[in-house]
C-alpha positions as CSV (number, residue, x, y, z in Angstrom):
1,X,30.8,-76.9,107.1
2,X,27.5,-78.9,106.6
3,X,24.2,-76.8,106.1
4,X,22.9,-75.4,108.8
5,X,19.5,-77.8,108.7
6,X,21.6,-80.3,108.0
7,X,23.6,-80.3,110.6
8,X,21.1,-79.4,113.0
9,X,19.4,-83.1,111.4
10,X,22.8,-84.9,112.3
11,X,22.9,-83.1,115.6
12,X,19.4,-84.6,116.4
13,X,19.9,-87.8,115.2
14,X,22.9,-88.5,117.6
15,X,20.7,-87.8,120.4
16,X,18.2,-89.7,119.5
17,X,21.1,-92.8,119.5
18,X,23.0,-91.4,122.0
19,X,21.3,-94.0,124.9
20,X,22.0,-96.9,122.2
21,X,25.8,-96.2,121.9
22,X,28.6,-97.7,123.9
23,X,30.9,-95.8,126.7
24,X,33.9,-96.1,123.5
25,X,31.2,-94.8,121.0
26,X,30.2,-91.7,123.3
27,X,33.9,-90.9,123.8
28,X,34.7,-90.8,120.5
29,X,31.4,-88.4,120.4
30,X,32.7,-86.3,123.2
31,X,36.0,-85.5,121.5
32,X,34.5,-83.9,118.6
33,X,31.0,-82.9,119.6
34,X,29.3,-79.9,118.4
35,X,28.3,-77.5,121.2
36,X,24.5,-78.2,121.0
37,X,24.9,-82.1,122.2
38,X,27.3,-80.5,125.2
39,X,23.8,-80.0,127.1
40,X,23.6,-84.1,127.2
41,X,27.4,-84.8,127.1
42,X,28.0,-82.7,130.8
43,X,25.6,-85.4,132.6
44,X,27.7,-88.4,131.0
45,X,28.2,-90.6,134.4
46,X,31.3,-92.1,132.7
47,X,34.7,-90.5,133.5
48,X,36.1,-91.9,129.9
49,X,33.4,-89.5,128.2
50,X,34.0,-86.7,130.7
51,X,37.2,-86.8,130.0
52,X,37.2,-87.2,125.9
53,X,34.5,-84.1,126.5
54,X,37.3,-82.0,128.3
55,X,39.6,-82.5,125.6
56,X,36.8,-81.3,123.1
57,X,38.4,-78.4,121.1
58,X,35.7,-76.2,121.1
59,X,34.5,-77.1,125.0
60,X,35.1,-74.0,127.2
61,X,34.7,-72.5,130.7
62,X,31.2,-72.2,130.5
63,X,30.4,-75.6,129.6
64,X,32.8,-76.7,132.1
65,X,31.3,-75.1,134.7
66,X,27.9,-76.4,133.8
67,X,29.7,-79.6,133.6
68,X,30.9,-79.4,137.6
69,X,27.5,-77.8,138.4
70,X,25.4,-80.5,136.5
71,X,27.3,-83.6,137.0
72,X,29.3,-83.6,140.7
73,X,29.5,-87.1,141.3
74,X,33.3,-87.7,142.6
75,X,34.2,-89.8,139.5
76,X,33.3,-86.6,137.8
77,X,34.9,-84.1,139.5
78,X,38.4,-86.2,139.8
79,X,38.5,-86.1,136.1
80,X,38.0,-82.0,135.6
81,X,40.0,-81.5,138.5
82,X,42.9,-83.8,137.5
83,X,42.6,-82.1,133.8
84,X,45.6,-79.8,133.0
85,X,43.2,-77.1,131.3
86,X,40.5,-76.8,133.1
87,X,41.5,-78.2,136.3
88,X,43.6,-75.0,137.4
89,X,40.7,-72.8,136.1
90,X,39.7,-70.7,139.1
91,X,36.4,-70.5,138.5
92,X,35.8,-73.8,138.2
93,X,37.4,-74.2,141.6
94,X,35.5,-71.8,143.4
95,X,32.4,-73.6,142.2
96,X,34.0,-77.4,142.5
97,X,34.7,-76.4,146.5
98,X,31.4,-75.1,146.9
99,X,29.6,-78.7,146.2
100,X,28.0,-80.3,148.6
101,X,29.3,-83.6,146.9
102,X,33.1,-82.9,147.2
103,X,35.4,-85.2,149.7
104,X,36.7,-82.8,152.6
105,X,40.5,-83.7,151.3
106,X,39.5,-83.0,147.9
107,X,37.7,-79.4,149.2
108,X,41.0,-79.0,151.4
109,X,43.4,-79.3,148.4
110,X,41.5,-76.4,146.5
111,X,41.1,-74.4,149.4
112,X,44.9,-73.9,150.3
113,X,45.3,-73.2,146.6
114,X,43.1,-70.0,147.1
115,X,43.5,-66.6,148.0
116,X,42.8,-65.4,151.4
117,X,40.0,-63.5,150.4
118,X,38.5,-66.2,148.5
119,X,38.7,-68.7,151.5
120,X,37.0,-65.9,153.8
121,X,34.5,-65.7,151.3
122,X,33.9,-69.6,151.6
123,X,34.2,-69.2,155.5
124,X,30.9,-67.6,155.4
125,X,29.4,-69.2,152.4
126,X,26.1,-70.9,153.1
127,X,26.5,-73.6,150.8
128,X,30.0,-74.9,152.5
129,X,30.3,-78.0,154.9
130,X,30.8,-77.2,158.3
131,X,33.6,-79.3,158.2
132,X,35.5,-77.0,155.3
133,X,34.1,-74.3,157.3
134,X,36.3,-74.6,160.4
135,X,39.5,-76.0,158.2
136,X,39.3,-72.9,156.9
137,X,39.0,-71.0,160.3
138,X,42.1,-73.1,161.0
139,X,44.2,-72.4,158.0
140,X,43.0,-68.6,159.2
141,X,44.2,-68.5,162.6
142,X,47.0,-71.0,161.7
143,X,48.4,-67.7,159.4
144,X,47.3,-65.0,161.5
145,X,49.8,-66.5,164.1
146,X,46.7,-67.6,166.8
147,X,46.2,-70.7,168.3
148,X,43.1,-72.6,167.1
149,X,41.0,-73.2,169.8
C-alpha cells in the first residue's frame, strides 16, 4: 500500500541486510516477501526459508519453478516436493525429475506418478540419468507385458 519509491527503497534496503539476518529473520522475510526479493529468496540454502517462501501468498508456479531450477540441492528439493501446493504441481515435477541433482528414488517416485507419455518423453531426454533412463525402460516393458532384458 506503500508508495511505489518507497517501497521499492524498503525493498532495497532488505537486500542490502539480507546477508546480516538470521535463518529465523529470513523466514519470517520469506513468508511475506514482496515478489522483487523472490529473485534472492529461491537460492536460500536453508530449507526453513524455502519452506516459509513456499507458503508465501503471493509465491506462484513460476517462481517455484525458478526456485527447483535455481536452487536443486536435495535439502531443497525435499521441501517443494514434500509441500502440499506446489509439490503435486506437474510442472514442477517434470522439471524436479529432469535434474541432474535428484536421488534415483526421489526421480523414481515422480516418475511412476506420470503419464506414459511423459515418462517416454523422459526416456529419451538428454538431460536424464542413465540410471532413470532404463527404470523407465523397465516400468515400460514391465506394462507392455515384456520381459526386461
Amino acid at each position: 500500500r506503500a508508495n511505489a519509491v518507497v517501497r521499492r527503497l524498503a525493498e532495497r534496503r532488505l537486500l542490502e541486510r539480507l546477508g546480516e539476518m538470521t535463518e529465523g529473520e529470513r523466514a519470517s522475510l520469506a513468508r511475506r516477501a514482496p515478489r522483487p526479493l523472490f529473485a534472492v529468496l529461491v537460492t536460500e540454502d536453508a530449507p526453513r526459508v524455502v519452506a516459509a517462501l513456499l507458503d508465501n501468498p503471493q509465491f506462484g508456479e513460476t517462481d517455484a519453478l525458478r526456485l527447483v531450477n535455481l536452487n536443486p540441492t536435495p535439502e531443497c528439493l525435499r521441501v517443494v516436493l514434500r509441500h502440499p501446493r506446489w509439490g503435486r504441481l506437474p510442472s514442477l515435477l517434470n522439471a524436479a525429475i529432469r535434474l541432474k541433482e535428484i536421488p534415483l528414488p526421489v526421480a523414481v517416485s515422480i516418475a511412476v506418478t506420470l503419464s506414459e507419455r511423459e515418462r517416454e518423453r523422459l526416456e529419451t531426454a538428454r538431460e536424464v540419468s542413465a540410471a532413470l533412463k532404463e527404470v523407465l525402460r523397465q516400468l515400460r516393458l514391465a506394462r507392455t507385458g515384456r520381459p526386461a532384458s
